[in-house]
mmCIF entry with sequence, helices, sheets and N, C-alpha, C, O atoms, coordinates in Angstrom:
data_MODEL
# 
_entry.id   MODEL 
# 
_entity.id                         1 
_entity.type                       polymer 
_entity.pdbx_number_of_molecules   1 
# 
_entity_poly.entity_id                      1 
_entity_poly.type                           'polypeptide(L)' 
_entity_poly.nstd_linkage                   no 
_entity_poly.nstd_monomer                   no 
_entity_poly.pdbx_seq_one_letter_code       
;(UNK)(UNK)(UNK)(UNK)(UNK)(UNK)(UNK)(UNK)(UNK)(UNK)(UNK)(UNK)(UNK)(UNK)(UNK)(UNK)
(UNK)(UNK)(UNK)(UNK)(UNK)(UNK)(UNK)(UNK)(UNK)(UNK)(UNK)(UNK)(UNK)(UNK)(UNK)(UNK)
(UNK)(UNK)(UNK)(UNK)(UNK)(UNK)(UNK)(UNK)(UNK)(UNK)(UNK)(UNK)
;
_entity_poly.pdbx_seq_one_letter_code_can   XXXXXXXXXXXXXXXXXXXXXXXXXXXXXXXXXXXXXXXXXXXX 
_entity_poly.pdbx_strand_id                 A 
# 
loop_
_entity_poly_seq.entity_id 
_entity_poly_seq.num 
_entity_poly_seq.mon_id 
_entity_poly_seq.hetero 
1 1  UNK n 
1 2  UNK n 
1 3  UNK n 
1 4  UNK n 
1 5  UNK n 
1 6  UNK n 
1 7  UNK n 
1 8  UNK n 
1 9  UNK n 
1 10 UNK n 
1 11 UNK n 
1 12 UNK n 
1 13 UNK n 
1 14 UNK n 
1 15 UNK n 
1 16 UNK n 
1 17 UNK n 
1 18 UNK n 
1 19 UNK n 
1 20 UNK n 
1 21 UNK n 
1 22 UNK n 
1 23 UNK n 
1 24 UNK n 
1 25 UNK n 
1 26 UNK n 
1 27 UNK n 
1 28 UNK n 
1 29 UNK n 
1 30 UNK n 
1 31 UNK n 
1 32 UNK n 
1 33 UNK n 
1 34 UNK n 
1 35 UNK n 
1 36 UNK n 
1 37 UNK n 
1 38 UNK n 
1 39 UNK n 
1 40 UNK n 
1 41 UNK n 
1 42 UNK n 
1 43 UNK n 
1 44 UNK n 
# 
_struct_asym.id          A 
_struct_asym.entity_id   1 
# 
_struct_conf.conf_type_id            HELX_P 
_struct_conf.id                      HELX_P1 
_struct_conf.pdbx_PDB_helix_id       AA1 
_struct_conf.beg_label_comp_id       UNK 
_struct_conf.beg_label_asym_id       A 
_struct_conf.beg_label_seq_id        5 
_struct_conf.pdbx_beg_PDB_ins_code   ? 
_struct_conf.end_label_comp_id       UNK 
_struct_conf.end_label_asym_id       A 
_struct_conf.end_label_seq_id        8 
_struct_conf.pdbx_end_PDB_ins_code   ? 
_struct_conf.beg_auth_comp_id        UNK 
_struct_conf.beg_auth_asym_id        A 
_struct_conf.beg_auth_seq_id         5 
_struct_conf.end_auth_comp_id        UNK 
_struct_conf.end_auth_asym_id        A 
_struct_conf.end_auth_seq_id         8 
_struct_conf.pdbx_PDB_helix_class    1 
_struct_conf.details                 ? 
_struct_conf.pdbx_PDB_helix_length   4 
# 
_struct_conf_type.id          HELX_P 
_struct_conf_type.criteria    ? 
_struct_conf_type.reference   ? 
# 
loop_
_atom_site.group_PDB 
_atom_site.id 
_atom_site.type_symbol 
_atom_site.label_atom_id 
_atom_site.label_alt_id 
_atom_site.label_comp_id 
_atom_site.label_asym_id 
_atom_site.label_entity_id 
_atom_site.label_seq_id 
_atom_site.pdbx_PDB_ins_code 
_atom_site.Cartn_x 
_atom_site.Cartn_y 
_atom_site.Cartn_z 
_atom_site.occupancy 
_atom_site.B_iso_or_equiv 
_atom_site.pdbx_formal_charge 
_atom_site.auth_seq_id 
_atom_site.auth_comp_id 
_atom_site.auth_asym_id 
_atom_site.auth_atom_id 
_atom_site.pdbx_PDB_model_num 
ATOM 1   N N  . UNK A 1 1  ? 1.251   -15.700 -11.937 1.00 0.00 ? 1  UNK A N  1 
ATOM 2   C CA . UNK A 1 1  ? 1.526   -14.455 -11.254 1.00 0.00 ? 1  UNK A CA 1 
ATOM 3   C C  . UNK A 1 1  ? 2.926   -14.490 -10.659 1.00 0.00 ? 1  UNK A C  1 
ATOM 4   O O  . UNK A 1 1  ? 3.113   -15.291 -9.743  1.00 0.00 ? 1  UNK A O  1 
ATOM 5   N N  . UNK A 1 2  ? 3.809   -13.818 -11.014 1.00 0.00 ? 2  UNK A N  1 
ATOM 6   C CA . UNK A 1 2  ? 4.768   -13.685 -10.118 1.00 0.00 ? 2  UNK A CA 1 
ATOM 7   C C  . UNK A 1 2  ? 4.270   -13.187 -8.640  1.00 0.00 ? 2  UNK A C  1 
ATOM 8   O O  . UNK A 1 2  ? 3.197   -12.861 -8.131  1.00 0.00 ? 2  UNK A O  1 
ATOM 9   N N  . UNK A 1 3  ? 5.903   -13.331 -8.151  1.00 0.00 ? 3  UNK A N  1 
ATOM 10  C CA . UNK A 1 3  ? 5.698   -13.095 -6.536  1.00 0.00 ? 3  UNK A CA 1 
ATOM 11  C C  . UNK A 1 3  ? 5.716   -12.086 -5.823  1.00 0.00 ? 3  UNK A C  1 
ATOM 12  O O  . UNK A 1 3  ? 5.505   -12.076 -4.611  1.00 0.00 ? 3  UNK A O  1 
ATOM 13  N N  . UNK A 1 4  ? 6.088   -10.713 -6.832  1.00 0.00 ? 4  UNK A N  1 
ATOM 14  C CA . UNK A 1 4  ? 5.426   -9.553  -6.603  1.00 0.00 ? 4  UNK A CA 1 
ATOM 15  C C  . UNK A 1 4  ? 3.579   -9.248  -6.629  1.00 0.00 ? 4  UNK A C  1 
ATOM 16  O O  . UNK A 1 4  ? 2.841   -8.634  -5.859  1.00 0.00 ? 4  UNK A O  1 
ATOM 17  N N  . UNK A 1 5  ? 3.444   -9.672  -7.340  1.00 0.00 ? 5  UNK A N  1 
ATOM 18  C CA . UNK A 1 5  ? 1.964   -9.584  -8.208  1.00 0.00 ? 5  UNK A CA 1 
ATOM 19  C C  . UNK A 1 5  ? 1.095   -10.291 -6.646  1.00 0.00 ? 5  UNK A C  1 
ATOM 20  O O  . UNK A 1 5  ? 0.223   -9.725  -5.987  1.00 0.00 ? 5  UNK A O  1 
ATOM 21  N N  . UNK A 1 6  ? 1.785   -11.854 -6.374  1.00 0.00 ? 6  UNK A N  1 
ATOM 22  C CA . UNK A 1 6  ? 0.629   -12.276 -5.228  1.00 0.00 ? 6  UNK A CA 1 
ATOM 23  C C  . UNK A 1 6  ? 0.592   -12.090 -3.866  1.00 0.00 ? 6  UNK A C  1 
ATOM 24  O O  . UNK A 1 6  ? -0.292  -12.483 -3.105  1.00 0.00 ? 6  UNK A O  1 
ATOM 25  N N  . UNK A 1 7  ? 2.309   -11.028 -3.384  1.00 0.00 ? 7  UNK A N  1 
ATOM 26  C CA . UNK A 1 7  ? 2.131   -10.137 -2.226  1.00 0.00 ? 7  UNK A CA 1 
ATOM 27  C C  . UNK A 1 7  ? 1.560   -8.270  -2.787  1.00 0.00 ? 7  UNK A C  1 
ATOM 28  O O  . UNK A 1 7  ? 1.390   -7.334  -2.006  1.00 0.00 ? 7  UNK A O  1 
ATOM 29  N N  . UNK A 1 8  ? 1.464   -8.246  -3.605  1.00 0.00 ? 8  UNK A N  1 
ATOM 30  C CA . UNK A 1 8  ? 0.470   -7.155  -3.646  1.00 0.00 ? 8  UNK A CA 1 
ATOM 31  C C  . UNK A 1 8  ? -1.335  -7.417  -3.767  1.00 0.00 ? 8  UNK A C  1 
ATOM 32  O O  . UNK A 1 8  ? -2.284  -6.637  -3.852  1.00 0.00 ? 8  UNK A O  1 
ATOM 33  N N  . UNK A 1 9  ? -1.242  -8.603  -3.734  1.00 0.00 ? 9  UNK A N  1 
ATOM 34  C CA . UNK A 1 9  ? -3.241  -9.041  -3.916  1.00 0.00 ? 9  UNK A CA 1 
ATOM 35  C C  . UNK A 1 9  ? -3.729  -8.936  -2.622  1.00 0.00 ? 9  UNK A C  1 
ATOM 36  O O  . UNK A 1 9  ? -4.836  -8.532  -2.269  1.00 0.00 ? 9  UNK A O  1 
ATOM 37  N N  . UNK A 1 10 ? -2.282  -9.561  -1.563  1.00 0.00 ? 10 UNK A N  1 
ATOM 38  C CA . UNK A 1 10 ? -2.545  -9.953  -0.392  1.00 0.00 ? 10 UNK A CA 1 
ATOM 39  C C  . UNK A 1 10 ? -2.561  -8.982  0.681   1.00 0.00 ? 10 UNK A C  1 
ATOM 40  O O  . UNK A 1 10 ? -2.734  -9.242  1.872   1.00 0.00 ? 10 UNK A O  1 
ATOM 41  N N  . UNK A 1 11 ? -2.351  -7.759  0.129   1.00 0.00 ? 11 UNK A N  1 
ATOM 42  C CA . UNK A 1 11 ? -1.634  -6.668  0.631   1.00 0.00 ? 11 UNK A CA 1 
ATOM 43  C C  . UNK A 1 11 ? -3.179  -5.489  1.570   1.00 0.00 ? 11 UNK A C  1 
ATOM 44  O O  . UNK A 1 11 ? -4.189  -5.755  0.918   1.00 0.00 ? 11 UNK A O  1 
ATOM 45  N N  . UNK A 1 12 ? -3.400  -4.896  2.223   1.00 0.00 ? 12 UNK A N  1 
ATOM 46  C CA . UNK A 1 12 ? -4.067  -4.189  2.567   1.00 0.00 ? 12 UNK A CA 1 
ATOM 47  C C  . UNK A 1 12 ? -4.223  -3.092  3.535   1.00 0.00 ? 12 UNK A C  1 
ATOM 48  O O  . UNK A 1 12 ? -3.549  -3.178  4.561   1.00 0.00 ? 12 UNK A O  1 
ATOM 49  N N  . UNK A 1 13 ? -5.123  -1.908  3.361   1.00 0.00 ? 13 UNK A N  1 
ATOM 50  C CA . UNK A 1 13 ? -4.579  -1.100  3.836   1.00 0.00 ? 13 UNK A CA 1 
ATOM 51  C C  . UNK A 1 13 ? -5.491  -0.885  5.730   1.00 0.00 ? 13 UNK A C  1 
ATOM 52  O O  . UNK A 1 13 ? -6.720  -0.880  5.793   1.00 0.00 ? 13 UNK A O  1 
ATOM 53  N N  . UNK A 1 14 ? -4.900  -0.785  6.600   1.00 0.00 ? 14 UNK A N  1 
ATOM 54  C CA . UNK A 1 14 ? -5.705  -1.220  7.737   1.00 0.00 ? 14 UNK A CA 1 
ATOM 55  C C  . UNK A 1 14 ? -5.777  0.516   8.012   1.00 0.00 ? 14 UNK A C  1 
ATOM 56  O O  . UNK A 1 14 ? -4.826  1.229   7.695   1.00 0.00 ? 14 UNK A O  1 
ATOM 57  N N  . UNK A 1 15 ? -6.587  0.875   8.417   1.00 0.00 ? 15 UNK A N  1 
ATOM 58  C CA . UNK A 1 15 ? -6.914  2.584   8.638   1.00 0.00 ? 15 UNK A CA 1 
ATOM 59  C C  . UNK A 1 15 ? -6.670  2.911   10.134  1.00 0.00 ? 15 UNK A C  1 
ATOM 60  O O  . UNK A 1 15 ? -6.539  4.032   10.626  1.00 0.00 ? 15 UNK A O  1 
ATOM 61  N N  . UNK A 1 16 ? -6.627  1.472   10.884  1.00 0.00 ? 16 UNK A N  1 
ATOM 62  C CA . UNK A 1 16 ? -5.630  2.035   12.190  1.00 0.00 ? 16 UNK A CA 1 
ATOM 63  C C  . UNK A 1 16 ? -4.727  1.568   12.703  1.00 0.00 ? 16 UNK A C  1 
ATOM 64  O O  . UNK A 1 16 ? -4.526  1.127   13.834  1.00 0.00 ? 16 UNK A O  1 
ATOM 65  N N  . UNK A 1 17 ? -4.123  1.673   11.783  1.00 0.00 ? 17 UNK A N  1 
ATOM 66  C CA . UNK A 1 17 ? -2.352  1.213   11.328  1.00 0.00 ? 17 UNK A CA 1 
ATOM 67  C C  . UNK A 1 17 ? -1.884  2.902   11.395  1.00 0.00 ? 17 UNK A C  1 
ATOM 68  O O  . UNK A 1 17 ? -2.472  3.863   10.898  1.00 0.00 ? 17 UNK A O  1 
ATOM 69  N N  . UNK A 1 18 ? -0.350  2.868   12.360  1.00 0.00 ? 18 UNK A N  1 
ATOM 70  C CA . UNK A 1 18 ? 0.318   3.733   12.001  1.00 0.00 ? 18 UNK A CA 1 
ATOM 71  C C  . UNK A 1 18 ? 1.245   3.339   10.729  1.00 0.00 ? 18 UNK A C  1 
ATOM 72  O O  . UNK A 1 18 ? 2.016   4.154   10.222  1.00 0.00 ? 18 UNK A O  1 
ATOM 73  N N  . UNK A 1 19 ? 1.126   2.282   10.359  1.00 0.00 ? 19 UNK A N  1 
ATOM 74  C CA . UNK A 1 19 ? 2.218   2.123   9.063   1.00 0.00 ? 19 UNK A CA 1 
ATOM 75  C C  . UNK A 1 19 ? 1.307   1.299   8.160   1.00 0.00 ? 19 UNK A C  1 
ATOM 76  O O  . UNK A 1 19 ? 0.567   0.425   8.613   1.00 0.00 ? 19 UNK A O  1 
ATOM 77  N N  . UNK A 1 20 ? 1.398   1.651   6.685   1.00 0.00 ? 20 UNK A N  1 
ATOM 78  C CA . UNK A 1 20 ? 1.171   0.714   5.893   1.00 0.00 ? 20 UNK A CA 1 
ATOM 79  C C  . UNK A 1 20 ? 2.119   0.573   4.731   1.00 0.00 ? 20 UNK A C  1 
ATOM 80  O O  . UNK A 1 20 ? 3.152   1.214   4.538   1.00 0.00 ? 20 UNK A O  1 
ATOM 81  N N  . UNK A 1 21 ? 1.422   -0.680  3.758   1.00 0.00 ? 21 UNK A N  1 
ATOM 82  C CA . UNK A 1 21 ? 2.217   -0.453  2.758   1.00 0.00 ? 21 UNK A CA 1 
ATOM 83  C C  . UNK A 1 21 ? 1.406   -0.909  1.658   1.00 0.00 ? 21 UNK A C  1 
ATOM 84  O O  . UNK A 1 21 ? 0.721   -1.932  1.652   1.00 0.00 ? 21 UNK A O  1 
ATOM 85  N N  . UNK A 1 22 ? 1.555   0.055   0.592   1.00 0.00 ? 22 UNK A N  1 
ATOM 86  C CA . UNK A 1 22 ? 1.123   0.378   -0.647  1.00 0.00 ? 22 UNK A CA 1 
ATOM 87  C C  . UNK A 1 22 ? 0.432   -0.795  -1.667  1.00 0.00 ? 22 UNK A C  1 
ATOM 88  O O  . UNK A 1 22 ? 1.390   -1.361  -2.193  1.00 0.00 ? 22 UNK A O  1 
ATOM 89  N N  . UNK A 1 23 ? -0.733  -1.344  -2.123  1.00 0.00 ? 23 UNK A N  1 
ATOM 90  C CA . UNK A 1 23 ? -1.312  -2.423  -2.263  1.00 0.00 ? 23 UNK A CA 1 
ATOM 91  C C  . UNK A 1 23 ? -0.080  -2.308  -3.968  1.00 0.00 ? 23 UNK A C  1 
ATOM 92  O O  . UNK A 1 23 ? 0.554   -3.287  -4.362  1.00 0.00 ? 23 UNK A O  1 
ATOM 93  N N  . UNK A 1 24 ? -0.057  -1.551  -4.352  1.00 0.00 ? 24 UNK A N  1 
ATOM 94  C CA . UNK A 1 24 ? 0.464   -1.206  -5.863  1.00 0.00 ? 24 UNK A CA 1 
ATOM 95  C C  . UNK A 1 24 ? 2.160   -1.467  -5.800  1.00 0.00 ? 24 UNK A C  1 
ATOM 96  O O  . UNK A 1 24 ? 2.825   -2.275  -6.447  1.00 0.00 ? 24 UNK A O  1 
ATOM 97  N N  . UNK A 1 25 ? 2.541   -0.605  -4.908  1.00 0.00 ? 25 UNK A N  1 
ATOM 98  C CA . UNK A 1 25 ? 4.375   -0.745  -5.399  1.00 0.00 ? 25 UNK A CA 1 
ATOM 99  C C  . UNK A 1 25 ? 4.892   -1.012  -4.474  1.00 0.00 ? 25 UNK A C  1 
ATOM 100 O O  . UNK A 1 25 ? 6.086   -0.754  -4.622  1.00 0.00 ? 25 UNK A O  1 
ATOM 101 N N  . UNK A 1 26 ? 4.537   -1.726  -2.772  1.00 0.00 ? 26 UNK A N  1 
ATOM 102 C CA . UNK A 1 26 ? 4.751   -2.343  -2.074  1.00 0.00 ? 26 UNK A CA 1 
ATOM 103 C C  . UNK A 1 26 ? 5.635   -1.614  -1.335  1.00 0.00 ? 26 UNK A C  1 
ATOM 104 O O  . UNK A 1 26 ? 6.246   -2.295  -0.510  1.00 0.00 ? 26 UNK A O  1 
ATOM 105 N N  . UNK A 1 27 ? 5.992   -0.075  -1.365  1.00 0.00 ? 27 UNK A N  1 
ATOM 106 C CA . UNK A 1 27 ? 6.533   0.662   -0.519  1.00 0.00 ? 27 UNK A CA 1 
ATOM 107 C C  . UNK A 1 27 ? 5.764   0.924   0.766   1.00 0.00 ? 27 UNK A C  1 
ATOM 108 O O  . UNK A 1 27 ? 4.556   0.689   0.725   1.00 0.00 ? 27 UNK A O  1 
ATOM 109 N N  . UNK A 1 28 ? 6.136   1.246   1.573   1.00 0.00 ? 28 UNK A N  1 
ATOM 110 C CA . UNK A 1 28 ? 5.613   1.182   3.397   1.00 0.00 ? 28 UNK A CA 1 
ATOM 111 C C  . UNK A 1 28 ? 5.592   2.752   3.214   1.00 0.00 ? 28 UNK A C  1 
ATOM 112 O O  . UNK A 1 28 ? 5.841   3.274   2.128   1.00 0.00 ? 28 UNK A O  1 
ATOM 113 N N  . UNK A 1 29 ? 5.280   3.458   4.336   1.00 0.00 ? 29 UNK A N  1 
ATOM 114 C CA . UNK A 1 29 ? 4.487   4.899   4.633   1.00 0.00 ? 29 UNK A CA 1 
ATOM 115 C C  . UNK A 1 29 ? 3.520   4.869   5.436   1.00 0.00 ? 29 UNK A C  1 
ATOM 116 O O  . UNK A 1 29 ? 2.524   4.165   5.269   1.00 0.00 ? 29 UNK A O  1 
ATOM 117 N N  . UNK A 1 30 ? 3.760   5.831   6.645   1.00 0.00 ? 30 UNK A N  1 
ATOM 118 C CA . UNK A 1 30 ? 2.907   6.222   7.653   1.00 0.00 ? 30 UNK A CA 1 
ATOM 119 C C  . UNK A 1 30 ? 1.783   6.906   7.496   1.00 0.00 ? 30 UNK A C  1 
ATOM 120 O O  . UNK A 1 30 ? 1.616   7.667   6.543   1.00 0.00 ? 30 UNK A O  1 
ATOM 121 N N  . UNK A 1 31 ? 0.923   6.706   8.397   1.00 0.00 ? 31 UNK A N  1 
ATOM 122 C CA . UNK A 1 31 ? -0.488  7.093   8.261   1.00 0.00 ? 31 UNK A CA 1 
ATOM 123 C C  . UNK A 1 31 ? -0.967  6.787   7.166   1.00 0.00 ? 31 UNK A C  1 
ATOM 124 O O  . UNK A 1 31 ? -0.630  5.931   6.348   1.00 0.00 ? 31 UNK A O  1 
ATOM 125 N N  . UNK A 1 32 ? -2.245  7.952   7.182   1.00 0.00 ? 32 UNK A N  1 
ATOM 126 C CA . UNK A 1 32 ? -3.029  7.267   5.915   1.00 0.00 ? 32 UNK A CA 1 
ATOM 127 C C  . UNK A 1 32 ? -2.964  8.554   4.940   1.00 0.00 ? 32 UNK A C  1 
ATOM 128 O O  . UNK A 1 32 ? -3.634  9.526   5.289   1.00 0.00 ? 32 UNK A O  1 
ATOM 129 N N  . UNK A 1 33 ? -2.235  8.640   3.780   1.00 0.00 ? 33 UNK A N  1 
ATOM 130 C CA . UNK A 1 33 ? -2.481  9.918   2.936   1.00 0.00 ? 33 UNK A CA 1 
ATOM 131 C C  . UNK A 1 33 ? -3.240  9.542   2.025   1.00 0.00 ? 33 UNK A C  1 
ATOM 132 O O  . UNK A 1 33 ? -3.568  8.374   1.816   1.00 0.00 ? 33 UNK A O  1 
ATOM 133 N N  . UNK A 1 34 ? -3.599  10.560  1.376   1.00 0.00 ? 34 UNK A N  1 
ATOM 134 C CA . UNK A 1 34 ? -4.578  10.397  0.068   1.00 0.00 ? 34 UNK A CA 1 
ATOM 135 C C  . UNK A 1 34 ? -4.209  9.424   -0.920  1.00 0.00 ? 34 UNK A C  1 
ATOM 136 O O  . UNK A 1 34 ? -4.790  8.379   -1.213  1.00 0.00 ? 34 UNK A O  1 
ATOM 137 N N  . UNK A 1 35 ? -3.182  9.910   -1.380  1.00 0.00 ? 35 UNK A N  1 
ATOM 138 C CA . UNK A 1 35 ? -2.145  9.215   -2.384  1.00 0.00 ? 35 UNK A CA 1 
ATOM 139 C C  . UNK A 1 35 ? -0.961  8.405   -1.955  1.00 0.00 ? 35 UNK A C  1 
ATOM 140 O O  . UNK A 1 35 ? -0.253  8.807   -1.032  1.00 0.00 ? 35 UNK A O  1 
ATOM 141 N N  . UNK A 1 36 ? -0.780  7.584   -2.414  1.00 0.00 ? 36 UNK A N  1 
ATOM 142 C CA . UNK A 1 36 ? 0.545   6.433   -2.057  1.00 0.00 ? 36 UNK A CA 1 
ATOM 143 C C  . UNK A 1 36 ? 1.332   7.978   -2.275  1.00 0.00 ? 36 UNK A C  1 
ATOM 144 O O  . UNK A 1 36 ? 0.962   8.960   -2.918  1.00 0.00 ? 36 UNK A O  1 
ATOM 145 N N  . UNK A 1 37 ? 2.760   7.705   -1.327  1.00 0.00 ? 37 UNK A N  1 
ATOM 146 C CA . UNK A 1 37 ? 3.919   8.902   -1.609  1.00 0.00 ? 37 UNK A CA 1 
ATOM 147 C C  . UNK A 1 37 ? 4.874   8.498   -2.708  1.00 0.00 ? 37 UNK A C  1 
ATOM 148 O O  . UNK A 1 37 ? 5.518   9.324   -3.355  1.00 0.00 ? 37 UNK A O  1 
ATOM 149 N N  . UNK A 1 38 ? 4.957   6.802   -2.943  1.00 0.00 ? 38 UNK A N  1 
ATOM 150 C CA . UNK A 1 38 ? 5.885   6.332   -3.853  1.00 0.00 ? 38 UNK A CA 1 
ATOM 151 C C  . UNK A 1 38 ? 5.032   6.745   -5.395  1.00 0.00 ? 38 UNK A C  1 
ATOM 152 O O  . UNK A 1 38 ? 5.335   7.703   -6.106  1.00 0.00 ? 38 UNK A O  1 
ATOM 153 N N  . UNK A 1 39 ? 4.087   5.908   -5.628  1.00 0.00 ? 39 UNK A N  1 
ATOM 154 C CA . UNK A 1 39 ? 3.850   5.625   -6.923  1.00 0.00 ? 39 UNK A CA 1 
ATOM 155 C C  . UNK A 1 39 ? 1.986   6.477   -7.011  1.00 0.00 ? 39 UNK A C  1 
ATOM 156 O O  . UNK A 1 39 ? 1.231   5.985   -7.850  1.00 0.00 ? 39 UNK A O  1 
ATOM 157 N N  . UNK A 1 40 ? 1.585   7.344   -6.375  1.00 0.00 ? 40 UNK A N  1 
ATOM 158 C CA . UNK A 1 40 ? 0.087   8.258   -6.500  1.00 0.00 ? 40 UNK A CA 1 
ATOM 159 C C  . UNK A 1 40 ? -0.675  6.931   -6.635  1.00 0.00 ? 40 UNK A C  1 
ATOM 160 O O  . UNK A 1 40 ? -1.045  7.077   -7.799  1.00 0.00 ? 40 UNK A O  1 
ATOM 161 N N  . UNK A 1 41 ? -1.042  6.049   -6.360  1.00 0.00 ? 41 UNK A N  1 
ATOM 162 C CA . UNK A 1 41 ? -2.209  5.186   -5.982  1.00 0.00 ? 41 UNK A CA 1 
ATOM 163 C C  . UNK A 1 41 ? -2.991  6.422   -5.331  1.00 0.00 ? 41 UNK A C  1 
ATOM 164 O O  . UNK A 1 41 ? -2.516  7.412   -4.775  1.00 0.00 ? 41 UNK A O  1 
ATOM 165 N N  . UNK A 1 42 ? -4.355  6.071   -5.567  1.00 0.00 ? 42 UNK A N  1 
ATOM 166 C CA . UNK A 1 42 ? -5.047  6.740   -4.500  1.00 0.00 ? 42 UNK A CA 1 
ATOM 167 C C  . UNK A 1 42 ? -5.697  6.232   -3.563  1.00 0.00 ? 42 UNK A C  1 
ATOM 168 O O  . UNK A 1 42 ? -6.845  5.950   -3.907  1.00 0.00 ? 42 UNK A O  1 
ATOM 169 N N  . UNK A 1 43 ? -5.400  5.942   -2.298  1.00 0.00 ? 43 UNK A N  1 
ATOM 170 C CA . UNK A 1 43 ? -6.049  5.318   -1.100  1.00 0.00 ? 43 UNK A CA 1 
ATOM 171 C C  . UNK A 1 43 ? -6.954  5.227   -0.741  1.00 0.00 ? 43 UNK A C  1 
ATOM 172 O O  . UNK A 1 43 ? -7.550  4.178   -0.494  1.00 0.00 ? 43 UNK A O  1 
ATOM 173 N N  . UNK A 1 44 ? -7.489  6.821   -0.545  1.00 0.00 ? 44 UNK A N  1 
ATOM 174 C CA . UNK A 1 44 ? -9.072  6.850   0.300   1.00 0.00 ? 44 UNK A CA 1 
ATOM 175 C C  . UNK A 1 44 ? -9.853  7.543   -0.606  1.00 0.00 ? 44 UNK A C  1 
ATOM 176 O O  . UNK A 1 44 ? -11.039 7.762   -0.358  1.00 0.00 ? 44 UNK A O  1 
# 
């Protein structure tokens, strides 16, 4: 696995977090939206 690949495994989304970041393309973004804003993951 590269070292993208095993900080995105590790990655998660906390629901009372004002910030997270994206389990998929590792971009950060506030609150919780439906969809990642970078890459449409869908969150919830």
């Amino acid at each position: 696995m590269s070292e993208r690949e095993r900080a995105s495994v590790e990655t998660t989304i906390d629901l009372d977090s004002d910030e997270n970041v994206c389990p998929a393309c590792l971009v950060p973004f506030s609150g919780l939206p439906e969809r990642c804003p970078s890459c449409g993951l869908r969150l919830q």
